[in-house]
C-alpha positions, -999 to 999 in steps of 0.1 A, spaced: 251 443 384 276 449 359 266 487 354 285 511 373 270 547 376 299 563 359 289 542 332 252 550 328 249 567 294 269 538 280 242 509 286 245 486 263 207 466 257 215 437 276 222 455 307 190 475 299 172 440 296 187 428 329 180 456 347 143 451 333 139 422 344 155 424 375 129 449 387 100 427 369 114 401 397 123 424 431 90 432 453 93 466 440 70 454 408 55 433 435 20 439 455 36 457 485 42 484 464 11 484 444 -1 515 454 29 534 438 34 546 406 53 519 386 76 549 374 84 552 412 87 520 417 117 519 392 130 547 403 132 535 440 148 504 428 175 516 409 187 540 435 181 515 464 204 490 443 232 519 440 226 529 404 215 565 415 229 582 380 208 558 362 177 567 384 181 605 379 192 606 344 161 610 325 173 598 299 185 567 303 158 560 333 130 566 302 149 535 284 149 515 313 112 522 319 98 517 284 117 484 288 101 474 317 68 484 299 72 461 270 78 433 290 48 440 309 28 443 277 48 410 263 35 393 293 3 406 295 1 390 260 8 359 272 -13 356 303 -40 339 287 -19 314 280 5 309 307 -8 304 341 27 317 359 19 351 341 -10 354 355 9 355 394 27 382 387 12 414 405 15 437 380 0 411 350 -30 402 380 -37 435 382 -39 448 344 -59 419 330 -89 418 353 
C-alpha cells in the first residue's frame, strides 16, 4: 500500500477507497471472522497489514470504517441484482 503510517492524517480518498476495498476483499470481511465485530475486523486488518497509526487513530480509522460501511450498503443495494453480491459474507449475511 502506498500509505505509510507517518502519513496517516494525510489520506487522500483514494487511498481511503483502496484501503476499503482491500478489506471488503481480505478474509477479515470474510466468514472466518464472522463472529467479530466488523469494527474489529478493520482494526485487525490494518494493523496486521502494518498500518498500526491508521488503526489506532480514531480519527482517521472512523473514515476508513464509514467507508467500508457505504460500500457495504452500496452493495447491499445491489444484491438483488447481482448474483456475485450476493457471495460476499458480509452482503449473505445482512440480506437474509
Amino acid at each position: 500500500m502506498a500509505v505509510s503510517d507517518g502519513e496517516a492524517r494525510l489520506l487522500p480518498d483514494f487511498d481511503v477507497d483502496g484501503l476499503a476495498r482491500q478489506f471488503l476483499d481480505s478474509d477479515y470481511a470474510g466468514g472466518g471472522y464472522a463472529t467479530r465485530s466488523l469494527d474489529q475486523c478493520l482494526h485487525d486488518f490494518l494493523r496486521r497489514n502494518g498500518l498500526i497509526r491508521i488503526a489506532d487513530d480514531g480519527d482517521v480509522f472512523n473514515i476508513i470504517f464509514t467507508r467500508v460501511m457505504t460500500s457495504i450498503s452500496a452493495l447491499d443495494r445491489t444484491a438483488e441484482q447481482s448474483p456475485a453480491a450476493r457471495t460476499h459474507p458480509r452482503i449473505a449475511d445482512s440480506t437474509r
